[in-house]
C-alpha positions in Angstrom: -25.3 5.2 8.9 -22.0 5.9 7.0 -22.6 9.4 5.7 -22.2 9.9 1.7 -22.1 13.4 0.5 -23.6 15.0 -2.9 -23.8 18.6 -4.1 -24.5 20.2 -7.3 -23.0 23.5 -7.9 -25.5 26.6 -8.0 -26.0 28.5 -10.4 -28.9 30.9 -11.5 -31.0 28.9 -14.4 -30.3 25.2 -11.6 -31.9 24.2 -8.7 -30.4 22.2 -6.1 -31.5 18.9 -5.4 -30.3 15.5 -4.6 -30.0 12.8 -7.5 -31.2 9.5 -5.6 -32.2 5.6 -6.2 -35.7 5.4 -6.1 -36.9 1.2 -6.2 -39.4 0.6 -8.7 -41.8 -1.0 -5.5 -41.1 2.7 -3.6 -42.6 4.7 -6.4 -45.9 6.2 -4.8 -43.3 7.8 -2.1 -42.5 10.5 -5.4 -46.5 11.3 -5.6 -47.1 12.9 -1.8 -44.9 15.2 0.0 -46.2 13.6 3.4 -47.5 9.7 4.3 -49.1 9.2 7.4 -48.0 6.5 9.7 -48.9 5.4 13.7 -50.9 9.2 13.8 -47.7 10.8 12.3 -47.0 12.8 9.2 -43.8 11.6 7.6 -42.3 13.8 4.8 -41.4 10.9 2.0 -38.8 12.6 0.6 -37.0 11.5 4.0 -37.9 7.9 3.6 -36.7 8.3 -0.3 -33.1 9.7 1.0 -32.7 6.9 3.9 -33.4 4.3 1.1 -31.2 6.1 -1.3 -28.2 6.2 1.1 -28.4 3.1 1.9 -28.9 1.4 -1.4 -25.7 3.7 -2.1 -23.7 2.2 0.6 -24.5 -1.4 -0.7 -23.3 -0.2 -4.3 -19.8 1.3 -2.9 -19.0 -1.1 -0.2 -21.4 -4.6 -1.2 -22.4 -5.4 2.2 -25.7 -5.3 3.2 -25.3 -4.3 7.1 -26.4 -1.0 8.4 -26.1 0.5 11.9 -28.4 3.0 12.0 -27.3 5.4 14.7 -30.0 7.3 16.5 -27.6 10.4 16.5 -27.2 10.4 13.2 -30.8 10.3 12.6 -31.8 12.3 14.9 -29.8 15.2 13.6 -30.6 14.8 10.1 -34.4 13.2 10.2 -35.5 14.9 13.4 -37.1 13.6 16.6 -39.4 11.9 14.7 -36.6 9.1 12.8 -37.9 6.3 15.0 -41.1 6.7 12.8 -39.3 6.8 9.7 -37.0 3.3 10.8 -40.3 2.1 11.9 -42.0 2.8 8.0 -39.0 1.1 6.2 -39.5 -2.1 8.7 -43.2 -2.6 8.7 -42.9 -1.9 4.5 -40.1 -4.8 4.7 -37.6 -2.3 3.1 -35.5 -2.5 5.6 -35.0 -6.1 8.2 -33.6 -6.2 11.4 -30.2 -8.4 11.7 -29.4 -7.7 14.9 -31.1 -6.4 17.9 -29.2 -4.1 20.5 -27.0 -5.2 23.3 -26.6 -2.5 25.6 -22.4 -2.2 25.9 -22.0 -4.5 22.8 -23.7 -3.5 19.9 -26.4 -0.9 18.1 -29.0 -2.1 15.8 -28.1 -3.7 12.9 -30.1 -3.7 9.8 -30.0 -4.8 6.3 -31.9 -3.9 2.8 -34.8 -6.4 2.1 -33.5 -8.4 -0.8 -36.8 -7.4 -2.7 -35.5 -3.8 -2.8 -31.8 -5.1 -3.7 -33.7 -6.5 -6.6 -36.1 -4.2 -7.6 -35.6 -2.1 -10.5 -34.6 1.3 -9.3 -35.3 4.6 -11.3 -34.2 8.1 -10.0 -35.6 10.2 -8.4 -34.7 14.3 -8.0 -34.9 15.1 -4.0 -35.6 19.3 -3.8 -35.7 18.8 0.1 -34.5 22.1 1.3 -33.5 20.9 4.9 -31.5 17.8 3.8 -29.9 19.8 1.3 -29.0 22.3 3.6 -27.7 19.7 6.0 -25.4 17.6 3.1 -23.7 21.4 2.3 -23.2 21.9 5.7 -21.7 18.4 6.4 -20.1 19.0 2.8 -18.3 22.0 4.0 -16.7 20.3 7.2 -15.8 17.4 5.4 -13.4 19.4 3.7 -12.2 21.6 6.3 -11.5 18.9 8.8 -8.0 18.6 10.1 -8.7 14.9 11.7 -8.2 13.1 8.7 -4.8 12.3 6.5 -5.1 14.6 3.3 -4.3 18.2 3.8 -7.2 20.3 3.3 -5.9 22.7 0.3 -5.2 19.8 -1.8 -9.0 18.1 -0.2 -10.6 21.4 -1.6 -9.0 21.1 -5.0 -9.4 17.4 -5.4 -13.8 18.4 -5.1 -13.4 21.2 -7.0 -11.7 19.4 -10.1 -14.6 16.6 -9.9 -16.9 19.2 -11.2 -14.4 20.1 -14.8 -15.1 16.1 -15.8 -17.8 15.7 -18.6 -18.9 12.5 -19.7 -19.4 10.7 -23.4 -23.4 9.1 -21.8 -23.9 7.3 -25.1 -20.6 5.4 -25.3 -20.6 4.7 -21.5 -24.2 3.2 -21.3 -23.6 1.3 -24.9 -21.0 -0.4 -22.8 -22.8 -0.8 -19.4 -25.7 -2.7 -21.9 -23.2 -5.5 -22.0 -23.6 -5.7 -18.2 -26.9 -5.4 -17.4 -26.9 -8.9 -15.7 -24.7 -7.7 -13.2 -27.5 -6.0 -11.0 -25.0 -4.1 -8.6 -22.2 -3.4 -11.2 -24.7 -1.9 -13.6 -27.2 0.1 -11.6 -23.9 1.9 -9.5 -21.9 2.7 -12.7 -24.9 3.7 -14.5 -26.2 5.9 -11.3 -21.9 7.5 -11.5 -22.5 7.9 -15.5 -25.7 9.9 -14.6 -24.7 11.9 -11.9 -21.3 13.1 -13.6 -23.7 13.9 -16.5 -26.0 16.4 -14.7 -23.1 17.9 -12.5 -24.2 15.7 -9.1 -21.1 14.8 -7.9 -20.9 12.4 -4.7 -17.6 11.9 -2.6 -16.4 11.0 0.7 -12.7 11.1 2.6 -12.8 7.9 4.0 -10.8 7.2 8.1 -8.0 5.5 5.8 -7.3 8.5 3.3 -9.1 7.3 0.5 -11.5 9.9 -1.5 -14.6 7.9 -2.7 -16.2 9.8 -5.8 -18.6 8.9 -8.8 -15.4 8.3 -11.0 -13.5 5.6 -8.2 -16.8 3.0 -9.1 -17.1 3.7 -12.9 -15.4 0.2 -15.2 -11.9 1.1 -16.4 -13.2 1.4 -20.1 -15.3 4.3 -19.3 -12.6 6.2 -16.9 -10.1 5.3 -20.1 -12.7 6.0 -22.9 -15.5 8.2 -21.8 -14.4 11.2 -19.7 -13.5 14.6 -20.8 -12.1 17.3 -18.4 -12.1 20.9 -19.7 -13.8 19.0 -23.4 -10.3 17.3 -23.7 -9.4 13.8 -23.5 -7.9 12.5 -20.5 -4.9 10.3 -19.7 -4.7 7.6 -16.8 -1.6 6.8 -14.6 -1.7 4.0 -11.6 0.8 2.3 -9.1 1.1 -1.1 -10.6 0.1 -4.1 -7.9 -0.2 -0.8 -5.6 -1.2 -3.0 -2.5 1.5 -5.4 -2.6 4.1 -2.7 -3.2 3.3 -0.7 0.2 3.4 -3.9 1.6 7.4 -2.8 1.3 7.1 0.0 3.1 5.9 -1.9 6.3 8.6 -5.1 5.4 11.2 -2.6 5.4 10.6 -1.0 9.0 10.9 -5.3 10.0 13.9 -6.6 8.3 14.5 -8.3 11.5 11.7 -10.5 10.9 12.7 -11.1 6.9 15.3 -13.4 4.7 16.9 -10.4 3.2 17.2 -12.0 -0.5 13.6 -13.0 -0.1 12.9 -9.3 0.6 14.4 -7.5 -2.5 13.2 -10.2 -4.7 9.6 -9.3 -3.4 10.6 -5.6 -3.9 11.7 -6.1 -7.0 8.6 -7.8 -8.0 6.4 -5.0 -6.7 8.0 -2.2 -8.1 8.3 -3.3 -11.2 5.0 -4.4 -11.4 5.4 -7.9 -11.9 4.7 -9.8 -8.7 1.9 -11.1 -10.0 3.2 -12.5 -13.3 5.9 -13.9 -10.9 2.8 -15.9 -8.7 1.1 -17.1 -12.3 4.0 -18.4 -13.1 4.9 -20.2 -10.3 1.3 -21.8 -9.4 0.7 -22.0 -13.2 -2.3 -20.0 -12.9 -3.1 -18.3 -16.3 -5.6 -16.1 -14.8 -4.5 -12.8 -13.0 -7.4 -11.9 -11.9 -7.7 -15.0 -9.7 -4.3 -14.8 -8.6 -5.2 -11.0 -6.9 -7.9 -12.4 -5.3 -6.2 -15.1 -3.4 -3.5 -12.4 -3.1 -5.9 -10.1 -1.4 -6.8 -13.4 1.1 -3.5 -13.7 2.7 -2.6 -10.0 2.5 -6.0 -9.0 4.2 -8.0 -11.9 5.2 -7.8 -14.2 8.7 -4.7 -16.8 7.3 -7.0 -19.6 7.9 -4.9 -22.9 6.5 -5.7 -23.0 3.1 -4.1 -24.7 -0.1 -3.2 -20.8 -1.7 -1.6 -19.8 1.9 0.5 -22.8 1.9 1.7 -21.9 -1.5 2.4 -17.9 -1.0 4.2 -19.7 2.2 6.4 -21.9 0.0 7.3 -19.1 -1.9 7.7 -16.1 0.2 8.0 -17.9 3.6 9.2 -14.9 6.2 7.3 -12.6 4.6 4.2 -14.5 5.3 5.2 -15.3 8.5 5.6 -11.6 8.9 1.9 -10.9 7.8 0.6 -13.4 10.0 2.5 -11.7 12.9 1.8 -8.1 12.1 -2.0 -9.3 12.7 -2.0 -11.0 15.5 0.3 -8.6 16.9 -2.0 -5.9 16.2 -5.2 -7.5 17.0 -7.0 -7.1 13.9 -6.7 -8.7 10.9 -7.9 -6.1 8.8 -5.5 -3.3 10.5 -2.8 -4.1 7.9 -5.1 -3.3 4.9 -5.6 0.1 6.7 -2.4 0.3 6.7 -1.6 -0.1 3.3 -4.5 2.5 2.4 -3.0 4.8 4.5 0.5 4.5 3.2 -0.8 4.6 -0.6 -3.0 7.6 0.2 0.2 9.4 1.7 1.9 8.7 -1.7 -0.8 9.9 -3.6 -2.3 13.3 -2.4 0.4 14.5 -0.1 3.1 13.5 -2.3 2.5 13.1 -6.2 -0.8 15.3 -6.2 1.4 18.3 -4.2 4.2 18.3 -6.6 2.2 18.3 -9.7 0.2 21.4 -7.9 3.1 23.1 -6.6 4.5 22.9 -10.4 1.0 23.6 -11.4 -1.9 24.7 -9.9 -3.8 24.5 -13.2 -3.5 20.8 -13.5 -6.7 19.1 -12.8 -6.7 15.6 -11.2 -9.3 12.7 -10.9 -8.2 10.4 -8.6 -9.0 6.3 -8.1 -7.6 5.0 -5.2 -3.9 4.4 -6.7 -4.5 6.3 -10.5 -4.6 9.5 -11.5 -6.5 11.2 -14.6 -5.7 14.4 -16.4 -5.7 15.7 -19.5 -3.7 14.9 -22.2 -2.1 18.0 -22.9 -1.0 17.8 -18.7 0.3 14.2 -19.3 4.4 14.8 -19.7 4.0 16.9 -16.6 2.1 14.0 -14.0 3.8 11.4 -15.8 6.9 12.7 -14.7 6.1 13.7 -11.4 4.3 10.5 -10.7 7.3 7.7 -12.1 10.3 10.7 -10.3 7.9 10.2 -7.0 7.6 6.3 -7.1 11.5 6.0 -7.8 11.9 8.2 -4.7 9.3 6.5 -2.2 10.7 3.3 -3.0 14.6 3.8 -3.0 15.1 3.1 -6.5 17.1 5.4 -8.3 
């Protein structure tokens, strides 16, 4: 189970607890602290937090397969998590997808579509022990040295999360408008909640990306509905950020490239008009369709399809090039890693540094290739940010 982490800051009038999904079908968990099952005594504020982690993970990520380490269990749920596993099965919470295969693969579960479906309210989880466990896990998160972000700037970027207050009226006016969009409207209005009541979740990804509340929420309410320090905020992002990093592996195979083919592609990128370029060319009017087939050949398998023919047509080596670079590597999705990687680089250990070494009173919400600040901070970033991205990519 991929661990996500939540904490809400102390302080002498607040308890802690755990702000969690709680399906509609799930509701008579809330009215015992213990449900007994197979001769054991099961605490349902456990069974409440599995559900809630996983329905979590389905929000961030939209795939519906679990592996449900034992380890992981064992250390948070105690000896007894075969029970609770065994409770979410026979309730048809949870299904088995794949059984094991000793040397191939653990478990693998997924979220009854039932539960997917239901309506899901919240529920306020005061368990001591899993709260004690998420600080704990909480506090080596951000001290770990394994990972890509240094962890000064991984300590500020949490603390800063906790500044943001959020306009609740004008956010869920908006997210009325979606409310047929199950997934899309329960996970933005859980963020809009928990930013409201301080319960902030986040999680450093193996690829450098920080995962928060605010890297789910719809562009209108980052751009319209936060407040950090009771001031309006300002939004700067790497235009076509993907595709531009692309550059930065291109450029380390030139070998492999038709060297006009290259700086028009780089040109494109930087300037952020690569995919107004594609529209034009494929007389697509829709840029949201053209990102998607982008995001196919960039990170998907190549299989022969009408769109990679046409991104061959028109950027022939450096298709060839992606093609190789996978099957060199062994892994189609290792290049989209790569990217991250790169654009996380950029980001904290570059841009976000700066600004901080300039300013350590500069607060900063991050979404994957955007930052957010206040207004009154906005000459400062701006100018860090455009000075960095001239600098990264050789174009001054």
């Amino acid at each position: 189970m991929e661990k996500f982490f939540e904490f809400k800051l102390k302080n002498k009038n607040t308890k802690n607890f755990s702000n969690q999904f709680l399906p509609l079908s799930l509701e008579y968990l809330a009215d015992a602290e213990r449900i007994e099952y197979k001769n054991r005594s099961l605490k349902t504020n456990y069974l409440i937090d599995i559900t809630h982690n996983l329905l979590l993970k389905y929000y961030f990520k939209k795939e519906n397969t679990f592996n449900l380490s034992s380890l992981i269990l064992k250390e948070k749920y105690g000896y007894q998590y075969n029970y609770y596993v065994g409770y979410l099965l026979e309730k048809n919470i949870i299904e088995l997808k794949k059984k094991h295969i000793k040397g191939k693969n653990s478990r693998i579960y997924k979220l009854n579509e039932s539960i997917i479906n239901d309506e899901v309210k919240r529920f306020k989880n005061y368990d001591k022990v899993l709260l004690k466990k998420y600080n704990k896990v909480r506090s080596h998160l951000i001290n770990s040295n394994s990972d890509l972000i240094n962890s000064d700037i991984k300590k500020k970027l949490v603390e800063d999360l906790f500044s943001v207050k959020i306009d609740c009226v004008k956010s869920l006016s908006f997210l009325d408008s979606l409310i047929q969009k199950r997934d899309i409207y329960q996970k933005n209005k859980y963020s809009v909640e928990s930013i409201n009541c301080k319960h902030i979740f986040y999680h450093f990804d193996n690829f450098g990306r920080f995962h928060t509340n605010f890297t789910i929420l719809k562009s209108f309410i980052r751009k319209n509905c936060l407040l950090i320090d009771d001031e309006s905020t300002f939004e700067i992002d790497i235009e076509n950020s993907q595709p531009l990093f692309l550059t930065k592996v291109l450029e380390k195979n030139l070998e492999f490239l038709d060297i006009q083919e290259y700086l028009l592609y780089k040109t494109l990128t930087y300037t952020g008009k690569f995919y107004q370029y594609l529209q034009e060319k494929l007389n697509i009017t829709n840029k949201k369709i053209i990102k998607n087939l982008i995001y196919r050949v960039f990170f998907g398998k190549n299989f022969p399809n009408n769109f990679d023919k046409q991104f061959s047509i028109i950027f022939p080596t450096i298709y060839n090039f992606i093609k190789k670079y996978k099957k060199d590597n062994g892994d189609y999705r290792l290049l989209s890693y790569e990217l991250q990687k790169l654009e996380s680089n950029f980001l904290f250990n570059i841009v976000i540094k700066k600004i901080w070494s300039q300013n350590s009173e500069i607060k900063i919400i991050t979404c994957h290739d955007s930052l957010i600040c206040r207004h009154s901070d906005k000459m400062v970033v701006e100018k860090i940010f455009k000075e960095s991205l001239r600098t990264e990519f050789n174009m001054i």
